[in-house]
N, C-alpha and C positions, 0 to 999 in steps of 0.2 A: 504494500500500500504506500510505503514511505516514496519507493521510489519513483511510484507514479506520480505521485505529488512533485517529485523534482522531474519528471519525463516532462507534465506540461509547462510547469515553469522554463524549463532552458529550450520549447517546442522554438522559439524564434533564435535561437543560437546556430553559431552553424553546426554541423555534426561533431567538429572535432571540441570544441566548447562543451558540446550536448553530454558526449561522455566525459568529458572530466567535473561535468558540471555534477553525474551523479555517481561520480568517485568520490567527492568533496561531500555532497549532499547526505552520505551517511554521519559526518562527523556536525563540527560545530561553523563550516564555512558552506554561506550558502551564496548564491549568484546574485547579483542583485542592478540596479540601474542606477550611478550617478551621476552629479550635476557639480559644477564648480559655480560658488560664491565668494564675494567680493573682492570682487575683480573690476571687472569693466563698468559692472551696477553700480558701483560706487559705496557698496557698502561698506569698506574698509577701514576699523577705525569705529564705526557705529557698533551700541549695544546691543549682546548678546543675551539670548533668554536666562542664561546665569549670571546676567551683570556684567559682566567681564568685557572689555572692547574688541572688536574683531581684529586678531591680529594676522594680516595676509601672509607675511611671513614664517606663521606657527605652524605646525602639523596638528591642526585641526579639524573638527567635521560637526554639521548638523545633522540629528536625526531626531525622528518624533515621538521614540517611545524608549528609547537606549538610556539611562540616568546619567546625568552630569557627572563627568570624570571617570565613563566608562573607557576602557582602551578598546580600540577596534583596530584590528589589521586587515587593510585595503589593498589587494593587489590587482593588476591592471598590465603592465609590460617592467614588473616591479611591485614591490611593496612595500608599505609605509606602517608604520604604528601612529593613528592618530587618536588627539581624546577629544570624547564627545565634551563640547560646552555651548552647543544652541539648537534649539528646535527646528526641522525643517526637513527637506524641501516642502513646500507648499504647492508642488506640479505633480498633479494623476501622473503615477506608474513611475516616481521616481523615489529611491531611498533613503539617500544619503546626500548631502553636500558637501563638498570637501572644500579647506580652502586651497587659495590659487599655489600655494606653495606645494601641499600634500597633491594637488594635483599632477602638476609640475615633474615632483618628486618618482611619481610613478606611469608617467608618459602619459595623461589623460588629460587631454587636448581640448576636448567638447561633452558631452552626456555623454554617456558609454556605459556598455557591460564590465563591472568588477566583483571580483571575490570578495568577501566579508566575513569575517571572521572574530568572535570576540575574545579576548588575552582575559 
């Protein structure tokens, strides 16, 4: 059953993604879609749902149900250890927001498909 649950989620991946996505899918890394914030939006510097100022340069990331000071490993063509400190993204079918740095850090360019995994 598990792993039909990960058959349709990685159904838009391409095939070699598809299986590694339900190699991964047994443990605690799952596939997921992210987004890069404050960058070009300008929110860089503005406050974070923990208070804290966005800092573009950090290995940071938004997500909407992860707790404040979660560590999450994000890979992509590379991987990052970021900590969660702001709610978000607020766009249907995406998971995480990274910022431009943790982006950067793991070659993720625009939205894209990445691994997720929580430390």
């Amino acid at each position: 059953m598990f792993q039909h649950v990960w058959a349709k989620r990685c159904a838009a991946l391409s095939l070699i993604s598809a299986v590694l996505c339900l190699l991964v899918g047994g443990g605690t890394a799952r596939a997921e879609i992210a987004s890069i914030y404050g960058g070009r939006d300008g929110l860089c510097g503005s406050r974070t749902a923990n208070g804290e100022r966005l800092n573009c340069a950090a290995m940071t990331a938004a997500h909407r149900t992860l707790p404040f000071g979660s560590l999450v490993e994000v890979c992509h063509n590379g991987c990052v250890i970021v900590r969660i400190n702001d709610r978000g993204p607020f766009v249907r079918g995406r998971q995480i927001d990274l910022s431009p740095a943790a982006a950067r850090a793991i070659g993720l360019k625009q939205t894209g498909h990445v691994t997720i995994s929580r430390r």
